[in-house]
C-alpha positions in Angstrom: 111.7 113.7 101.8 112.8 111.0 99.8 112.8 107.2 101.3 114.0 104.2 99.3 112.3 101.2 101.2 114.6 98.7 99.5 118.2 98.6 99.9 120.3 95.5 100.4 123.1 96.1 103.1 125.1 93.1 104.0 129.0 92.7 105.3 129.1 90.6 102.2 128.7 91.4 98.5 125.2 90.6 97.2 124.9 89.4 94.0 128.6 90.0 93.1 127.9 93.5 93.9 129.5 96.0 97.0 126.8 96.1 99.5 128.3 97.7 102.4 127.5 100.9 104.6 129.5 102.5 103.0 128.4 101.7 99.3 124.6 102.1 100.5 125.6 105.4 102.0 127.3 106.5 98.4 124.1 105.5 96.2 122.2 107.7 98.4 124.0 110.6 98.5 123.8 110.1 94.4 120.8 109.8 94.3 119.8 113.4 97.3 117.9 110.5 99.0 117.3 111.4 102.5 116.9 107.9 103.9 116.8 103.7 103.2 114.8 100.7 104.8 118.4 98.7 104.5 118.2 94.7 105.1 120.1 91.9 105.0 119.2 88.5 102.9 119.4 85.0 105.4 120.1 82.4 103.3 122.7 80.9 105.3 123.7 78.9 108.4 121.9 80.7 111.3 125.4 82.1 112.4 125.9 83.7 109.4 122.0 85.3 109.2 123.3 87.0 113.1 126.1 88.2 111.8 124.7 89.8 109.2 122.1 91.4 111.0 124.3 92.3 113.7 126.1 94.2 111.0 123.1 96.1 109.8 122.2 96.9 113.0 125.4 98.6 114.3 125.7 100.5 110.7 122.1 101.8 111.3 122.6 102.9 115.1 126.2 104.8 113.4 123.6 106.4 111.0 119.9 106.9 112.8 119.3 109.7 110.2 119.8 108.3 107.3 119.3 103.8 107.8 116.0 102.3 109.0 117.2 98.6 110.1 115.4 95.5 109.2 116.5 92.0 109.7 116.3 88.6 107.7 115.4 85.2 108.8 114.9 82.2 107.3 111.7 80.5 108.5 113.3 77.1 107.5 115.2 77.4 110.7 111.9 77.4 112.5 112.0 78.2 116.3 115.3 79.3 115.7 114.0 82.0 113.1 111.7 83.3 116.0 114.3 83.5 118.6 116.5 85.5 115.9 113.4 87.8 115.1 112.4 88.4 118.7 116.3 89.1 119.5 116.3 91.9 116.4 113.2 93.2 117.9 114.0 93.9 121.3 117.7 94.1 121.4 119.0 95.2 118.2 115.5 97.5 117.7 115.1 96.6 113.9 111.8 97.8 112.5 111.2 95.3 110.0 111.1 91.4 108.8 112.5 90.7 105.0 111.9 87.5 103.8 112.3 86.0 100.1 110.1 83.4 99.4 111.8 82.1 95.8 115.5 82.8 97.2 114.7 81.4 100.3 112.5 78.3 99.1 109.7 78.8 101.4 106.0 78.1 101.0 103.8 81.5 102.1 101.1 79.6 103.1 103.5 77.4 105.0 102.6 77.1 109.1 105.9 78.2 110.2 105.8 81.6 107.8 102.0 82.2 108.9 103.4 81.9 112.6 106.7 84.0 112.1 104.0 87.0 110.2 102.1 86.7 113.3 104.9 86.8 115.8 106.3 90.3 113.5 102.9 92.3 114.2 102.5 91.2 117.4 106.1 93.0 117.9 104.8 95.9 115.7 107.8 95.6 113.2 106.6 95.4 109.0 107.2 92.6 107.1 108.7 93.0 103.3 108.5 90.4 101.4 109.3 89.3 97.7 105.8 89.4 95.6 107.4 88.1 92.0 109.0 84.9 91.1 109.0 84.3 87.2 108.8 80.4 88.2 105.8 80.7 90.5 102.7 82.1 88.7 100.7 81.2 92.0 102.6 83.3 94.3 100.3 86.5 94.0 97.4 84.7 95.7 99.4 82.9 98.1 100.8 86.2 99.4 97.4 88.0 99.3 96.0 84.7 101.6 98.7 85.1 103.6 98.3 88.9 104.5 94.4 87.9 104.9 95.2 85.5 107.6 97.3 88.2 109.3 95.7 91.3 109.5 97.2 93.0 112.5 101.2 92.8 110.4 101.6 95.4 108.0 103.4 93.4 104.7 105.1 95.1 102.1 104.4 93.3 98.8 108.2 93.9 97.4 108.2 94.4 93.5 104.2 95.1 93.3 103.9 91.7 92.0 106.7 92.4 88.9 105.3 91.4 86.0 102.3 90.5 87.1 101.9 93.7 87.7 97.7 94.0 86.7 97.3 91.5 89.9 97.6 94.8 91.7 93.9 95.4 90.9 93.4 92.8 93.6 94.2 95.4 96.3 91.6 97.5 94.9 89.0 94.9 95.0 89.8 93.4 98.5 89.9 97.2 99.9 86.0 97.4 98.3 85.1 94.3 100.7 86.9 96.1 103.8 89.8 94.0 103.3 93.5 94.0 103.4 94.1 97.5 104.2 97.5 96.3 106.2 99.3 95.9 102.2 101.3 97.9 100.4 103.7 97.6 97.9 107.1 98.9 97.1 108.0 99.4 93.2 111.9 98.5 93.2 112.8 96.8 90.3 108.9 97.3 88.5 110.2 100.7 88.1 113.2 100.4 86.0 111.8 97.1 84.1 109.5 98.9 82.9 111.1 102.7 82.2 110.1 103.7 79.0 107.7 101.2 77.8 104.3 101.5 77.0 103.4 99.8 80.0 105.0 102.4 82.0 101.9 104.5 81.6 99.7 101.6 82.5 101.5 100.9 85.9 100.9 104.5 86.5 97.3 103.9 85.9 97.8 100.9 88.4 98.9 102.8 90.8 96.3 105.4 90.9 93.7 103.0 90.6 94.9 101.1 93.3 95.7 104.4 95.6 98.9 106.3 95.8 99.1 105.6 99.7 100.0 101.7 99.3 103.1 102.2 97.4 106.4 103.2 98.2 110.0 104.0 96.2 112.5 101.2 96.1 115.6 100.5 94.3 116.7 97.1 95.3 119.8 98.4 95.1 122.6 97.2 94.4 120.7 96.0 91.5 119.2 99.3 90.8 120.5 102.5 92.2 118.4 104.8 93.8 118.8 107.6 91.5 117.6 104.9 88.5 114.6 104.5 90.8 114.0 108.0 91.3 114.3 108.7 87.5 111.5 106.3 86.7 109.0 107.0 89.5 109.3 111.0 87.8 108.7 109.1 84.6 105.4 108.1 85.6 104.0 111.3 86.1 101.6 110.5 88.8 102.1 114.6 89.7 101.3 115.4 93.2 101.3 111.8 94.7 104.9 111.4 93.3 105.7 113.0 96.7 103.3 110.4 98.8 105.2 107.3 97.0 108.8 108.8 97.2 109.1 109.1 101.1 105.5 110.3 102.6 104.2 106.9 102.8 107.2 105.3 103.9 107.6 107.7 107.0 104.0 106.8 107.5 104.3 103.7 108.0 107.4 103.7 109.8 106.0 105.9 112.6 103.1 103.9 112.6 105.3 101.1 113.5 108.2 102.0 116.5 110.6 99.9 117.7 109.2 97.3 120.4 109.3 99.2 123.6 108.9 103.0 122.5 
């Protein structure tokens, strides 16, 4: 089973780049993946953030098998970011949060996001969030303090901190003091920055060190496809956990976390 946890869907292009249904359902077919966490990006008027995931939401329920649905707000729309999550939950039945702290221009620590983490594990739904920004070199901690203060959310740390990639030891650390066992991390974009470099064998070290159960494939398509992503997780040659990161994990956690209501 393979799983590709991040995957840009959106009625729009992203980036320049074709992020329909039925371009997300073409990259996967490329690719033999079996199934995608697919999300759109608020960073609009609050009109605009339901539409979009109004749109992922009715692809998904066209395509159970093969799209998981999360949905975007932007917690700078405060109590109207809550209503938006709380309407995904229980009438669209998305399964995650994904929020972008850099592209978005949000805080972590901020009152409002700490609330709107909250308010997602209360509804047992996941949060994914962004954990690099080349202009932030606080943002690791931030993140890490945030998932602290809200232990009953599961957050996906998206980009296992990029570049910053040896923050990962972190996890480790925290897990020793019977910590922040409710993080993981996917590995889009890490993945295929790093393909083919010496520090490729180091991130495999990372991940092992850290534990093959937090981490998860991602693409971030359309940026990267998933077949790019699946070439450099086998690149890695973490051998038997290759099949834990690719899609075990992910199914994991998604079972561990049903839509509101089942």
């Amino acid at each position: 089973m393979i799983v590709d946890f991040h995957v840009h869907m959106e009625p729009w292009p992203f980036n320049g780049k074709d992020a329909s249904v039925k371009a997300v359902l073409a990259n996967l077919d490329e690719a033999g993946a079996d199934m995608a966490v697919v999300f759109p990006l608020a960073r609009w008027d609050t009109e605009r953030t339901r539409q979009a995931n109004d749109y992922v939401a009715e692809q998904c329920s066209k395509w159970s098998k093969k799209l998981v649905p999360f949905c975007s707000v932007n917690p700078a729309d405060g109590e109207a970011a809550v209503e938006e999550l709380e309407r995904c939950a229980l009438e669209l039945k998305v399964r995650g949060l994904k929020l972008h702290p850099s592209a978005q221009g949000f805080d972590p620590l901020d009152d409002t996001v700490l609330q709107l983490v909250q308010r997602v594990g209360e509804l047992g739904l996941i949060v994914l969030i962004d954990s690099y920004n080349p202009f932030d070199g606080s943002i690791v901690g931030r993140l890490l303090r945030l998932a602290l203060a809200c232990p009953e959310t599961i957050i996906v740390l998206a980009h296992a901190f990029g570049t910053q990639m040896d923050e990962l030891l972190a996890l480790h650390l925290l897990e020793r003091h019977g910590v922040g066992s409710n993080v993981y991390c996917d590995l889009s974009a890490t993945l295929n920055l790093y393909e083919g470099s010496p520090r490729a064998a180091h991130l495999a070290w990372l991940v092992n060190k850290v534990g093959p159960h937090r981490f998860l494939l991602g693409s971030d398509y359309p940026e990267w496809r998933s077949r790019e992503a699946l070439r450099a997780l086998s690149a890695l040659g973490l051998g038997p956990s290759e099949t834990a990161v690719a899609g075990t994990n992910a199914l994991g956690l998604l079972k561990d976390s049903p839509p509101p209501g089942q």
